[in-house]
C-alpha positions in Angstrom: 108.4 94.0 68.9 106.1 94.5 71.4 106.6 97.6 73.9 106.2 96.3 77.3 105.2 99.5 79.5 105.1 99.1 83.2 108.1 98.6 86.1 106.5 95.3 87.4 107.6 94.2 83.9 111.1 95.0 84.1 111.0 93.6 87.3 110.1 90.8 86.4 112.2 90.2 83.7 115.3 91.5 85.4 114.5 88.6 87.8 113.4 85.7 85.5 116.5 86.0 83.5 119.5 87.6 86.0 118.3 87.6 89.3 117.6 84.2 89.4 120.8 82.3 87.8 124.1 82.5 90.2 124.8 86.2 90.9 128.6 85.5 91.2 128.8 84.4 88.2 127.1 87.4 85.9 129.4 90.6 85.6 126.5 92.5 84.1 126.7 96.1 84.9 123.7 98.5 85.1 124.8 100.5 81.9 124.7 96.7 79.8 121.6 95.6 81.8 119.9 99.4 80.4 121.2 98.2 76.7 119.8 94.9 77.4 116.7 95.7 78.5 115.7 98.4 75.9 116.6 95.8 73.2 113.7 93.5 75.0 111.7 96.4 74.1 111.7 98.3 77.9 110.9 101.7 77.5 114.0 103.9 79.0 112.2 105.8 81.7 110.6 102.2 82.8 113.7 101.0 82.9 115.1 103.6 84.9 112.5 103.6 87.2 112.8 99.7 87.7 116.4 100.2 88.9 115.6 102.6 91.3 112.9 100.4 93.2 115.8 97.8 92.9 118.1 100.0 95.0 115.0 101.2 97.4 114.4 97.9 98.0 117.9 96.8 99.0 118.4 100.2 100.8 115.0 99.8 103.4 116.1 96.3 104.9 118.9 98.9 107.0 116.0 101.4 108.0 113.4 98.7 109.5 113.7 97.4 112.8 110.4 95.0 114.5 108.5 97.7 117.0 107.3 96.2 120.0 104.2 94.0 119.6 104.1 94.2 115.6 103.8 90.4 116.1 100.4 90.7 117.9 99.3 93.8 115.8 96.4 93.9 113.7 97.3 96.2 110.0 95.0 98.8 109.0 95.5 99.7 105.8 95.3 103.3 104.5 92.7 104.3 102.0 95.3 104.8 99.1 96.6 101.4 100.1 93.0 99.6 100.1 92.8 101.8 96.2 95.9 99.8 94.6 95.6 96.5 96.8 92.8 94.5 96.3 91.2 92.3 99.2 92.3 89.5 97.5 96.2 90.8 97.4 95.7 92.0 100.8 94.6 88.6 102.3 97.5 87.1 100.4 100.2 89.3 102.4 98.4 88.3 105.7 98.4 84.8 104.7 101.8 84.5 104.1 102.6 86.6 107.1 100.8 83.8 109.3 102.2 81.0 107.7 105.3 82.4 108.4 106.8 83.1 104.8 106.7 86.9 106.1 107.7 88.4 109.4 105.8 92.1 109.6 108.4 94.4 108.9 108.5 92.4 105.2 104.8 92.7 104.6 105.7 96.5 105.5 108.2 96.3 103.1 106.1 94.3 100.5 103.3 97.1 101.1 105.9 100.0 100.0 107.3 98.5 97.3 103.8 97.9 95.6 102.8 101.8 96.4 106.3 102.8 95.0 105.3 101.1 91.6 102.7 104.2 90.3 100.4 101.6 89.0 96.7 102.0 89.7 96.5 98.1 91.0 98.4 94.8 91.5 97.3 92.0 90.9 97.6 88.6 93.0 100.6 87.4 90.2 102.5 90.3 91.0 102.3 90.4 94.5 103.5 87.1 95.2 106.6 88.2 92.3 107.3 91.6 94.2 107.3 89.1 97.8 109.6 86.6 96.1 112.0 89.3 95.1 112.2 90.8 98.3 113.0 87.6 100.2 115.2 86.8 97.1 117.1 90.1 98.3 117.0 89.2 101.9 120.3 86.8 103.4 119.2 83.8 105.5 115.6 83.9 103.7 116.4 80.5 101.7 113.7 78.8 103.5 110.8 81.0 103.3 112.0 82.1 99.5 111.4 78.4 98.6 108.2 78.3 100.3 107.1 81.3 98.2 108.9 80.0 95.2 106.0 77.0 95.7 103.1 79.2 95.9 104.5 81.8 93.1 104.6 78.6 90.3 102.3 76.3 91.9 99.2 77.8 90.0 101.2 78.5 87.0 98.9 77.2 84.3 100.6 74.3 81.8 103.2 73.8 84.7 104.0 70.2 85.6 104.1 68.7 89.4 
């Protein structure tokens, strides 16, 4: 079995296979989801650390409000920030900001949950995951999820229109 090593995996997979089917309907608790997940060949500490960005994620939407202007405003990313987000990634979260997918305050969100993830880098595939499971988190997103949904499995290779 092949150890899988980083958070962005667990993520993922958390998403792929429970996130994604009716949430009312699953009863899984954390504890079975650990089990689960260490079967699939998580390490624990990954694991751990996955759940955690799970429950920062769905603690900051109560911490942001929109400051005046951020419509009109220009970001300046930090020098750590330009280090782990690559120009591509970064055009990718403006992009989807002006097409309206994002509003600011969730590319600000976006933005700290790819810094809290340790990793060196993203990449583009993982961005657009880490945006689609933030809207996914977000009530009254259905719109702009589905939009994102598009653009996250529209350049999925061996995928059929």
């Amino acid at each position: 079995m092949r150890t899988k090593e980083n958070v962005l995996d667990v993520l993922m997979y958390l998403f792929e296979n429970y996130m994604h089917e009716d949430m009312e309907e699953q009863e899984t608790d954390q504890e079975t989801l650990f089990t689960e997940l260490q079967e699939a060949g998580f390490p624990a500490g990954e694991i751990h650390k996955a759940f955690q960005w799970l429950e920062d994620l769905a603690a900051d939407g109560d911490n942001l409000d929109s400051p005046p202007g951020a419509t009109r405003a220009t970001r300046v990313f930090s020098p750590e920030e330009n280090s782990r987000i690559s120009p591509e990634c970064r055009g990718f979260l403006i992009y989807v900001e002006q097409i309206g997918i994002l509003d600011p305050i969730q590319r600000e969100r976006v933005i700290d949950r790819i810094m809290a993830l340790e990793s060196a880098a993203v990449d583009l595939d993982q961005v657009k995951w880490i945006v689609l499971m933030l809207l996914f988190n977000q009530p009254g997103q259905e719109e702009e999820y589905a939009r994102m949904e598009d653009l996250v499995f529209e350049e999925t290779p061996g995928r059929l229109h």
